[in-house]
C-alpha positions in Angstrom: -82.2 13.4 -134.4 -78.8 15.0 -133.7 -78.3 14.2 -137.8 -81.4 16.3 -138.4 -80.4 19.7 -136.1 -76.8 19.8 -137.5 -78.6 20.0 -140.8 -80.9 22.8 -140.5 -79.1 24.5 -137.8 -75.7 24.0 -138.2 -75.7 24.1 -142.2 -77.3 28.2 -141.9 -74.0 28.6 -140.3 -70.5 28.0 -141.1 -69.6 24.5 -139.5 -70.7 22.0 -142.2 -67.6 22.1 -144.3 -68.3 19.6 -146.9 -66.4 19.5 -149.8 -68.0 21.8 -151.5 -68.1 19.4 -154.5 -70.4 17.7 -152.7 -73.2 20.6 -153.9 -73.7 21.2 -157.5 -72.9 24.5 -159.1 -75.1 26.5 -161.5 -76.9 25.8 -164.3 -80.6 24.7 -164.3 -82.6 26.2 -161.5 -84.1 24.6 -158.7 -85.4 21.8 -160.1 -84.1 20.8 -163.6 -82.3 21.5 -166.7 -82.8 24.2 -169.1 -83.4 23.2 -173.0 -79.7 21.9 -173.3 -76.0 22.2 -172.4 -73.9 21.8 -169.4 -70.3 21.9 -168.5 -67.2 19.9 -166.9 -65.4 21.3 -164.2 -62.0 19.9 -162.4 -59.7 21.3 -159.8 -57.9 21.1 -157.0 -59.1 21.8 -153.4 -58.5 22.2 -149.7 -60.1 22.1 -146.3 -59.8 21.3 -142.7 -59.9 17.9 -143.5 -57.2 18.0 -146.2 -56.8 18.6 -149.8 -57.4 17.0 -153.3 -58.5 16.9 -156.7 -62.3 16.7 -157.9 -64.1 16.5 -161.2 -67.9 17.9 -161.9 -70.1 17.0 -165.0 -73.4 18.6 -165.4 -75.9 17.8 -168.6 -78.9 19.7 -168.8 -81.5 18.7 -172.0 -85.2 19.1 -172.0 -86.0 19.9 -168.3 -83.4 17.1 -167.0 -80.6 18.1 -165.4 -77.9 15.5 -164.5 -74.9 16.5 -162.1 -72.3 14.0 -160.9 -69.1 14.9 -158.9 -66.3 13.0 -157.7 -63.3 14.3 -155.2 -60.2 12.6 -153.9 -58.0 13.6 -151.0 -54.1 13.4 -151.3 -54.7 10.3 -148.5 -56.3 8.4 -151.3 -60.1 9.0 -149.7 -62.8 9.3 -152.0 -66.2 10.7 -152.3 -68.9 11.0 -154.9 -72.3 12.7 -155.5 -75.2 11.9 -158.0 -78.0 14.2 -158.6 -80.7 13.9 -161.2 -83.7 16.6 -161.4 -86.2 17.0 -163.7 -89.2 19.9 -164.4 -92.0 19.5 -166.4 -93.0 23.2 -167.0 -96.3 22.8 -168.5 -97.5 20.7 -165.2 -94.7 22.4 -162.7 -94.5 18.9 -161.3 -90.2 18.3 -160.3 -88.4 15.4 -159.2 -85.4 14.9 -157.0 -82.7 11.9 -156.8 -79.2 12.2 -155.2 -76.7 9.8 -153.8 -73.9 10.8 -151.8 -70.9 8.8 -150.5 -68.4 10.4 -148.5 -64.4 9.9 -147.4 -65.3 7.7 -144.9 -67.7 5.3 -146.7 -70.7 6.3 -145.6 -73.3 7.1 -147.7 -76.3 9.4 -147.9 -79.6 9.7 -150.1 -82.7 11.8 -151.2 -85.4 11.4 -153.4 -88.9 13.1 -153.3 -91.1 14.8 -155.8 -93.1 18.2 -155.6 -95.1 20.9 -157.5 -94.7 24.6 -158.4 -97.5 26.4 -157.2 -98.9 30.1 -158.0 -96.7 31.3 -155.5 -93.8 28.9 -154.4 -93.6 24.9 -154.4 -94.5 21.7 -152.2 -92.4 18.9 -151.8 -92.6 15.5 -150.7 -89.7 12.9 -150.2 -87.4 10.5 -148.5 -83.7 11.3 -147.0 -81.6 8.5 -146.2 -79.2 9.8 -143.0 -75.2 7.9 -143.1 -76.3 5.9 -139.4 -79.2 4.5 -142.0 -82.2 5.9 -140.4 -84.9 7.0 -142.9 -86.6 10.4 -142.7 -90.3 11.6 -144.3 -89.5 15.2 -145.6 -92.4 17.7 -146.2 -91.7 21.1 -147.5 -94.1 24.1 -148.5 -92.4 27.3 -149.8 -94.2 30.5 -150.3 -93.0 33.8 -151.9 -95.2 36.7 -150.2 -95.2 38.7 -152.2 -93.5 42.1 -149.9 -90.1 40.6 -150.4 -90.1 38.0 -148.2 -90.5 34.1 -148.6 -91.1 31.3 -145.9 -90.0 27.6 -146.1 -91.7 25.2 -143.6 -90.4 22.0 -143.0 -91.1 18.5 -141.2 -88.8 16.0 -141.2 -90.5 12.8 -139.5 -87.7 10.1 -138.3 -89.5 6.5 -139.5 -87.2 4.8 -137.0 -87.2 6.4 -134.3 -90.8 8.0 -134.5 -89.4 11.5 -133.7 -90.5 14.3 -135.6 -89.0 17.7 -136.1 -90.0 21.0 -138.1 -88.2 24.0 -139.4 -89.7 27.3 -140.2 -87.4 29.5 -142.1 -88.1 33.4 -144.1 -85.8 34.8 -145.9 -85.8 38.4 -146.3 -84.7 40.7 -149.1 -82.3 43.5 -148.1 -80.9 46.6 -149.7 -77.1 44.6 -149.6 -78.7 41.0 -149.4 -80.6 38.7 -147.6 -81.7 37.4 -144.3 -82.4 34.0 -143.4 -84.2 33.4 -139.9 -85.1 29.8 -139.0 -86.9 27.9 -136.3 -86.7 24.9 -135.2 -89.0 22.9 -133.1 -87.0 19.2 -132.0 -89.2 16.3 -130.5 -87.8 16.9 -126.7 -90.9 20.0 -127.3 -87.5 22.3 -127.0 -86.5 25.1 -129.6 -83.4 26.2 -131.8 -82.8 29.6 -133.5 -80.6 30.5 -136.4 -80.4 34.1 -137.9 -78.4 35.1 -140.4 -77.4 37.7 -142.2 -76.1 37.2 -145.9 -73.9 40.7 -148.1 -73.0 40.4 -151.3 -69.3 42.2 -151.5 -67.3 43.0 -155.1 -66.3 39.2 -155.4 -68.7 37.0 -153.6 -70.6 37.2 -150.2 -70.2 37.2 -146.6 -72.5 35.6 -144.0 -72.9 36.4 -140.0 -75.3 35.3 -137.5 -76.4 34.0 -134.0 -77.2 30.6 -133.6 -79.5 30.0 -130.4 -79.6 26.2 -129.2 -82.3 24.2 -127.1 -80.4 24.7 -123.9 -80.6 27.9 -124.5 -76.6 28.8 -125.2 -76.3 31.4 -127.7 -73.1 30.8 -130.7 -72.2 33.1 -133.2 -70.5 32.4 -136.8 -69.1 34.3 -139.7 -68.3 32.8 -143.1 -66.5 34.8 -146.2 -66.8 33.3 -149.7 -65.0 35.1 -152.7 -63.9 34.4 -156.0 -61.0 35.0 -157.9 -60.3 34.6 -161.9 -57.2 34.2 -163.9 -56.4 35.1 -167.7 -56.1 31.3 -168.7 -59.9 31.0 -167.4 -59.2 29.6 -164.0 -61.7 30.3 -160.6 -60.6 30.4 -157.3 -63.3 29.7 -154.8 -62.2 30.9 -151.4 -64.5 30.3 -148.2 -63.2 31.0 -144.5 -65.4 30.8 -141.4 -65.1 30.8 -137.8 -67.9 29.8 -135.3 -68.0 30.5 -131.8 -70.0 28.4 -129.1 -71.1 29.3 -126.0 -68.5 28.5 -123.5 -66.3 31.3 -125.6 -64.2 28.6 -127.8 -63.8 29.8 -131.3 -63.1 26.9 -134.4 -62.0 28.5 -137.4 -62.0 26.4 -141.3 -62.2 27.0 -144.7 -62.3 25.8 -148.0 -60.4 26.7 -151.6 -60.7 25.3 -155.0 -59.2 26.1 -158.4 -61.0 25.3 -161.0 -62.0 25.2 -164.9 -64.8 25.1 -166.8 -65.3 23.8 -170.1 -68.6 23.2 -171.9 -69.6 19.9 -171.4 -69.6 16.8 -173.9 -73.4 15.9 -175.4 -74.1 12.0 -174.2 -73.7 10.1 -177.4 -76.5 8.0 -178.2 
């Protein structure tokens, strides 16, 4: 279940540093496309891990929204992401589908299916893990209504029978948001994230405390910012830094350069 804590404790800090091509950018909303459009984006990035080029297409038409990315590192590594969603706004009913294959060959999936509710969602689906392992996800989300909205999770491990949940509430503040998460692991011990999230002129930083089920306490920071040029370029610039609890500090970071364009209609 290691897989399964780096993801909901880890990922609220600043250690997971994907690609970032990995995750889709804008357009559509949570769970599908508008009424039409999309655009192609392609750059250049660089990480801890190395650097590259990478290509983006999203489509979005008629509540489907269809988002594939591809990146290569200057080693000749690739990587790829798939990610189809769809909405049906008169039922609220939304689907999810997404394939992943990273640098090193392994690969990763999702699919699941949900409904919007009065006030938030439910969600029901699959995650295939990289080691192969499939995991039951269950996720309510409710928007209370004083600013605040809660996501609980459960994430049941089919083969190994373990079963771990996450409740999270994120908060509205003045500046930005918090995000505070709990999560209960199948040993019956606990893990703690709380972060902080500030918008600044150009983007957002992040700061926290993660507690884990040993009870060691780690801290992380995270910047992201964004910079544009007169030829319509974006430069996406992330740093972090995360702290454990014996003192030792691991510092990364992540920049693209990118550009838009709108994207070409599918020809029929």
């Amino acid at each position: 279940m290691k897989s399964i804590l780096s993801l909901v404790i880890l990922g609220c800090g600043a250690m997971l540093l994907l690609p970032t091509q990995v995750y889709a950018w804008g357009g559509g909303g949570r769970w599908g496309g508008g009424q039409g459009g999309g655009f192609d984006r392609s750059g250049t990035f660089a990480n801890r891990h190395g650097s590259g080029t990478f290509s983006q297409s999203v489509q979005r038409s008629n509540g489907t929204s269809q988002r594939d990315s591809t990146w290569q590192y200057a080693n000749g590594q690739t990587g790829s992401h798939t990610a189809t969603n769809t909405y049906n706004k008169s039922t609220g009913q939304f689907t999810h589908d997404s394939d992943t294959t990273y640098a090193d060959g392994k690969t990763s999936s999702s699919q699941g299916s949900g409904t919007k509710t009065s006030n938030g969602y439910s969600y029901t689906g699959t995650h295939t893990q990289t080691n192969g392992d499939v995991v039951d996800v269950n996720r309510t989300a409710t928007n209370n209504g004083n600013g605040t909205r809660t996501v609980d999770s459960t994430y049941d491990n089919t083969a190994t029978g373990k079963t771990t949940t996450t409740d999270t509430t994120y908060a509205k503040t003045s500046t930005g948001f918090t995000k505070d998460t709990t999560t209960d692991l199948p040993d019956g011990k606990t893990a703690t994230s709380d972060q902080t999230f500030t918008k600044t002129g150009n983007g957002y930083t992040q700061a926290g405390t993660i507690t884990g089920p040993n009870g060691g306490v780690s801290t992380d920071t995270r910047s992201v910012g964004y910079s544009y040029t007169g030829n319509g370029d974006t430069t996406r610039t992330a740093r972090s830094s995360f702290t454990g609890p014996n003192g030792h500090t691991v510092t990364g970071g992540n920049t693209e350069t990118y550009t838009t364009v709108p994207a070409t209609p599918p020809q029929d």
